[in-house]
C-alpha positions in Angstrom: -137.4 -86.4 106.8 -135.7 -84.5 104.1 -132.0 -85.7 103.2 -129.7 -82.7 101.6 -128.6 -82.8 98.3 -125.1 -81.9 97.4 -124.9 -79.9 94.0 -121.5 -79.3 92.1 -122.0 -76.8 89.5 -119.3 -75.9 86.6 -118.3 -73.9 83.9 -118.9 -74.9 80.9 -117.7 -72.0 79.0 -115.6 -74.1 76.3 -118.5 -75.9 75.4 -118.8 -73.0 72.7 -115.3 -73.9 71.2 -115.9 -77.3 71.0 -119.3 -76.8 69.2 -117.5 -73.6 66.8 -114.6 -76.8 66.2 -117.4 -79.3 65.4 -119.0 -76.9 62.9 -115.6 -75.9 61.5 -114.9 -79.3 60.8 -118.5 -80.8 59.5 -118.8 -83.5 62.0 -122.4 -83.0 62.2 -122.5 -83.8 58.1 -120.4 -86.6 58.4 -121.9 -88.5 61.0 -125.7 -88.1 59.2 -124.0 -89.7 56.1 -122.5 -93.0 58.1 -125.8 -92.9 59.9 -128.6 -94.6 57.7 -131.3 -92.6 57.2 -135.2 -94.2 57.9 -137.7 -93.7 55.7 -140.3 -92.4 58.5 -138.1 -89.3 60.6 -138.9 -89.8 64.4 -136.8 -87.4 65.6 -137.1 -83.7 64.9 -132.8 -83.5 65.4 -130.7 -85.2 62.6 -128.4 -88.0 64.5 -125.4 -85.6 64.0 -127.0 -83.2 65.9 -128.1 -85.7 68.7 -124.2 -86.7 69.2 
C-alpha cells in the first residue's frame, strides 16, 4: 500500500562560510546592480538575496 522512502540527510555545516565569503565579498550588492530593478517590487527578497 505504502512504498518506503529512502532519505539521505547531510551536513551542511560550510554553508555558513560560503554565505560569511559571499558577504565578505558583496556578491549580494553586485548582482542587485546587473539585475534591473522593476518599478512595482514582487518579491520581499532583493534578487541577490534570491541567488
Amino acid at each position: 500500500m505504502y512504498e518506503s522512502i529512502n532519505i539521505e540527510i547531510e551536513n551542511i555545516d560550510h554553508l555558513g562560510i560560503i554565505a560569511g565569503i559571499v558577504d565578505e565579498v558583496g556578491i549580494v550588492e553586485i548582482v542587485n546592480q546587473k539585475l534591473p530593478s522593476y518599478p512595482i517590487r514582487l518579491h520581499i527578497i532583493s534578487c541577490g538575496w534570491e541567488i
